[in-house]
Every structure is written in structure tokens, then in C-alpha cells.
C-alpha positions, 0 to 999 in steps of 0.5 A, a space after each residue: 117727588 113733588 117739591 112745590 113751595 107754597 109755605 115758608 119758614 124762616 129762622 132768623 130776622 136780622 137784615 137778610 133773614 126778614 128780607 127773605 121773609 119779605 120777598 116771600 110774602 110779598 110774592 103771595 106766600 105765607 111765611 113764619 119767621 122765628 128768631 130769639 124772641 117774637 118781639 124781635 121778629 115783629 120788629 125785623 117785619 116792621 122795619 121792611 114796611 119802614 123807610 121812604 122805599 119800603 120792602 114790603 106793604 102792609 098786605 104783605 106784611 100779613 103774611 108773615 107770622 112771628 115767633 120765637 126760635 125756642 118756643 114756635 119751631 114746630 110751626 114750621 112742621 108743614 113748611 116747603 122750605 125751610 131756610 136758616 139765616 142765623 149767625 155764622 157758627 157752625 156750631 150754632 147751625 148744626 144744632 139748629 138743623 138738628 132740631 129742625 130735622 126732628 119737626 119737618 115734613 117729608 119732602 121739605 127743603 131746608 136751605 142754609 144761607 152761609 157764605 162762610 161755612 161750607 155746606 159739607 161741614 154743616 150736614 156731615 153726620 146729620 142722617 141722609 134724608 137731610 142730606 138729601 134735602 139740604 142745600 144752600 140758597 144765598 141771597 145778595 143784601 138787601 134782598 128786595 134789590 138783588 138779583 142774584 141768587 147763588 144756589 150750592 147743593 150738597 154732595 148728596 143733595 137730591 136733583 129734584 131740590 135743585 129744579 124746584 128751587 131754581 124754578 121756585 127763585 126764578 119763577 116766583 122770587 124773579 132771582 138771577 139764579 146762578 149754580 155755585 159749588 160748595 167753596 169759600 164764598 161760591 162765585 161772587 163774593 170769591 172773585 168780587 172780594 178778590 177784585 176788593 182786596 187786591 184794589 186796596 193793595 194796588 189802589 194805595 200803590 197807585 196813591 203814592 206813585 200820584 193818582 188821587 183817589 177819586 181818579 181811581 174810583 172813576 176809573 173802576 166806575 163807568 170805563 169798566 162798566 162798574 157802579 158809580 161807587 167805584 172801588 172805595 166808595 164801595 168798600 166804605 158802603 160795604 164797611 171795613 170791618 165786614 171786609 175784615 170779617 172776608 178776609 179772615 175767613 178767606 185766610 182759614 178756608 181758601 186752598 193753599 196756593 190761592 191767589 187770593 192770599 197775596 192780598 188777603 193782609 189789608 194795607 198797613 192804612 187799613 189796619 189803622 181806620 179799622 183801629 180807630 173806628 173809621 170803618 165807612 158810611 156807618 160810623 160816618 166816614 171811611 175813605 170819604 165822608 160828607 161834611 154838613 155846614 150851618 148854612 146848609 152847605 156841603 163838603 165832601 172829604 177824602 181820606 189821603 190814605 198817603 198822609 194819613 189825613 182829610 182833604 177836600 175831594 177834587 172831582 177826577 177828570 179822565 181824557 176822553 180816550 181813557 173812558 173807553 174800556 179796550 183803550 184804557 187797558 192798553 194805554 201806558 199811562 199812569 191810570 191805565 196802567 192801574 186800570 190794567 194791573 187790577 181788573 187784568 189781575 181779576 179776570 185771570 183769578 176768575 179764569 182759573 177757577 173755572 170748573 173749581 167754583 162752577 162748571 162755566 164762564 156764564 155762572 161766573 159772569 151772571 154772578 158778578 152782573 147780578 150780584 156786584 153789578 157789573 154791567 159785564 162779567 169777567 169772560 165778556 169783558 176779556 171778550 171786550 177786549 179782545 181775548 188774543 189781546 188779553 192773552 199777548 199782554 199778558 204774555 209780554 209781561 211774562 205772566 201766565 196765560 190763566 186756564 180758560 184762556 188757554 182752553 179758548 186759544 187751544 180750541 182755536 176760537 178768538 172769544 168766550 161767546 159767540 150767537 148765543 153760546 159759549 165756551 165749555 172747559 171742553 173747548 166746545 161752544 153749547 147754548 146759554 141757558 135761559 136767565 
């Protein structure tokens, strides 16, 4: 079957739904976009032409047409792709998907753009050409930006969707496009999110036994090769309540025994910022937040998570030896032992869910460079390391080798990747696929 988008339809206009409409449009295709009212569609395109760096120009901006969900969902009857951004509720989706089978061509592709509902709870009973058609494309905000696109079929969906759109995403859009399974939260958000929550916890940990806040934001920066936002200033641009919202649905869809829940509870400190409103750079401050003087001066603050109160910040100074990734996991001091516990925690959760949320260490590490940024994923920083180093640290703590390393050590190679392969869950090394 012929499966070549040139026309898309998208249902819903916030953030993440008018920037799918943007990168479409600005990438040559004619677009609908519907959401509750015309009024609020044509705002969402006006708000992509708005700012000092723009997502899209007016050219662009021609090419997509507004409407309401209720009175215009028939235009998208001779749509190619079909893609729904709309609120969280399963409910709510499904009856969407409901009316949308009614009206779309044969050989259209609908996509959801969930992180949080699984995509088999979302087609269960709907007929079988829209399970054979249905897939998830979940793009990383905002839009333009990211590269990252996980894409998630369904038990039934056709093969020939998957090619088309991979080809489609990464020919046309310029995505990352990296194959995810039908889990809570697929691959970056599952292991980035992880890496956050355990953060806090290990985080607050480390305040109290004396390292200061913005060391550990330094340390979580560019010795790991991780963004300059580091840990906090990540979780204040992100917000508390949107990591609230994580946690929660991590807590109903995670599989019993996960990792992830010894530190799906926020720390009692958490708890009480999102209480009172302290939520990020939204409400003006989180963890830390920029004080503007009269005479046009300014002062960075810093949330004391210990005392529970503002302090000016201190700019964090490492020894030089502590900014090399290898020596700082290795070193017995108070940052590396920080640096170790949390990122050695992280990379034993992402080599334990392999083949569990994809079928490879490349999948997984593409997601987190493309969607979190990370200059390496998991797999090449163990590599980095040293993966027998890894794996004797661990064990000299008398903690378990995690399943990947095991699969490396009983091969009888000493890394993940060598010459442009990598290692299967086969113990066999095979080709890394074009980006």
C-alpha cells in the first residue's frame, strides 16, 4: 500500500499539537488543525509566528488551516496522517478515534501522541482496520527543536505504517526516529524520568551530608556530558507539578517490581514547594530564581532544600580531576560518590529494560541524546567508562550486575560498541542503523 503523506490533519492546538502542525507546514505540507473552537486554533498558529525566534513565518503559517473539532472534522476525510494531541483521558481519545475512523480515507494513518496511555488500551475493541493503522508518534517539546521522535506500533499495526513514517519523520521532518514499545512512558521519558526522581532523592541526600546544590547541578552538567541545566535546573524548567503528574502515572502503569518506585514518592521538601506554589521558572522560582534590583542589577537565589529557605547562590568550583567523567565516578570523594550513586543507578535501570521497552542499546541511547540531551547514552557512557570497571564497582558494592552487562560479559567482549556495531541481547555484535 502506498502510504505517502502529503496532507496532515491535527487534532488539538495546545503546545505540542500547533508545533506538530508547525514542523509540517514549515516543512512544505498542507495541514488542518482543529481544536475546541477555530478561534483557539488560529491563536495556537499565531503564537508559532510569535516571539524573538519564531517556530514557523508567515509562509508557513499559510499552510495551515484552522477549525473547530465538532464542526470541521470531515476536512480531515482525505488526510495521510491523521495525528491527535488532545488532553490525557482515555476516555476522551477514544471517542475521538471513534469519530475519526468514521471520516478517514482508506490507507490513512492515525497516530496518538500519548506518553501516558497505552496504545493497547486506546485501540482495544475499535475495528481492525484502525488497528492496523494506528500507531504512536511522540514527539519531545517543543517541537521545532527536538529531535527526538519515539515511534510505538501497535500489536496489530500494519509494517508498511512504520517504514512510512519513519521515512516520513526522518526524511521530511529531519526527526531522530527511535522505535519504542507499547510502555509507560517508552524509552526517554521511562529512563530521563527515572534519572530525575532518583536525582531528587539522592540529591537532597547529598545536601544534608554537605554538598551544596549548585555542585550537584555542576556535577550533572558537563562532567557527565549532560545540559548546563543540570539536575535542578532542569526539574525548575520542566516544572514540579509536570514531574508530579510523572510520578503519578508512573505509580499506576509501572510493572510490580520496578525500580522506579523506590523513588516515585517526591521528598518530603518536594511535597512541600509544590504545596505553596513553588513550582519552577513558571511561577518564578523553584529551586532557584532570579532576583531583579532597581538599579538593574541581579541576584541569583537558591532554595536550601535543608533549611528550607533562600540563600544567594555560590558558583560551584570542582577539582580539576573531578570534571573527567571515568575519574569522577571512581573517586571516593563526596561528589563522586553522588556522581556514581546516581548516574551508576540510572544506567543499571536502562540495562534491565532492554528488550523490555526496545529491542536494543542503540534505541535507548538515541532517545536520551535526542530527547534529554545527553551528549552519551546510557550504553556508551558505561562504555566510557569502562564496562568491566562498571561491572567490578558494582559487584564490590554487592550490588547485581544488571542484564545487558551480563549479556557483554558472558559474550566475552569488553564494550557495547565496537566499528560501527553493537551488541545485540544475543551477545552478538550487528550494524548500527543509519540516523
Amino acid at each position: 500500500m502506498n502510504r505517502t503523506i502529503n496532507s496532515v490533519g491535527v487534532i488539538g492546538a495546545g503546545t505540542m499539537g500547533a508545533g506538530i502542525a508547525g514542523v509540517c507546514a514549515a516543512a512544505g505540507l498542507d495541514v488542518h488543525l482543529l481544536d475546541l473552537t477555530e478561534e483557539a486554533a488560529t491563536k495556537a498558529v499565531e503564537r508559532l509566528q510569535g516571539g524573538r525566534n519564531p517556530a514557523i513565518t508567515g509562509d508557513a503559517a499559510a499552510k495551515i488551516t484552522c477549525g473547530a473539532i465538532d464542526a470541521d472534522l470531515a476536512r480531515l476525510a482525505e488526510s495521510d496522517w491523521i495525528c491527535e494531541v488532545i488532553i490525557e483521558d482515555l476516555a476522551a481519545k477514544r471517542a475521538l478515534f471513534e469519530r475519526v475512523e468514521a471520516i478517514r480515507k482508506t490507507g490513512s494513518i492515525v497516530t496518538s501522541n500519548t506518553s501516558g496511555i497505552p496504545l493497547r488500551d486506546i485501540y482495544q475493541d475499535m475495528p481492525e482496520r484502525f488497528k492496523q493503522d494506528v500507531a504512536v508518534t511522540h514527539f519531545f517539546n517543543p517541537v521545532h527543536i527536538m529531535r527526538l521522535l519515539e515511534l510505538v506500533p501497535g500489536e496489530h499495526t500494519d509494517p508498511d505504517v512504520m517504514t512510512s513514517l519513519a521515512a516520513f519523520f526522518g526524511n521530511t521532518l529531519n526527526k531522530g526516529v527511535v522505535y519504542a514499545k507499547d510502555t509507560v512512558n517508552f524509552i526517554g521519558n521511562r529512563i530521563g524520568c527515572f534519572w530525575i526522581l532518583a536525582g531528587l532523592h539522592k540529591g537532597l541526600a547529598a545536601q544534608k551530608n554537605g554538598l551544596s546544590m549548585e555542585t550537584i547541578d555542576t556535577l550533572m552538567s558537563k562532567p557527565m556530558g549532560l545540559p548546563p541545566t543540570g539536575l535542578y535546573g532542569l526539574v525548575d524548567l520542566i516544572g514540579l507539578d509536570i514531574m508530579d503528574s510523572v510520578a503519578k502515572n508512573l505509580r499506576v502503569n509501572l510493572p510490580d517490581g520496578d525500580r522506579g518506585f523506590d523513588y516515585i514518592d517526591f521528598p518530603a521538601a518536594e511535597t512541600a514547594m509544590i504545596a505553596s506554589g513553588q513550582l519552577g521558572r513558571k511561577t518564578g522560582g523553584g529551586y532557584y530564581k532570579l532576583i531583579k534590583h532597581d538599579d538593574g542589577t541581579k541576584t541569583m537565589m537558591v532554595f536550601d532544600l535543608v533549611n528550607q529557605d533562600w540563600r544567594e547562590s555560590a558558583p560551584a568550583s570542582l577539582d580539576e580531576e573531578l570534571t573527567d567523567f571515568k575519574t569522577l565516578l571512581q573517586s571516593d570523594t563526596p561528589e563522586g560518590q553522588f556522581a556514581w550513586d546516581l548516574m551508576s543507578e540510572t544506567f543499571c535501570y536502562a540495562a534491565n529494560l532492554v528488550p523490555t521497552i526496545a529491542d536494543d542499546i542503540v534505541n535507548i541511547d538515541r532517545a536520551m541524546r535526542w530527547g534529554f540531551n545527553w551528549a552519551q547514552g546510557p550504553f556508551e557512557l558505561i562504555d566510557a567508562m569502562g564496562a568491566d570497571a562498571f561491572a567490578k564497582k558494582l559487584t564490590s558494592e554487592g550490588r547485581d550486575v544488571p542484564a545487558m552487562v551480563a549479556v557483554l560479559q558472558k559474550s566475552g567482549h569488553s564494550s557495547f560498541y565496537k566499528e560501527g556495531q553493537y551488541l545485540t541481547t544475543e551477545g552478538n555484535y550487528q550494524a548500527i542503523p543509519a540516523e
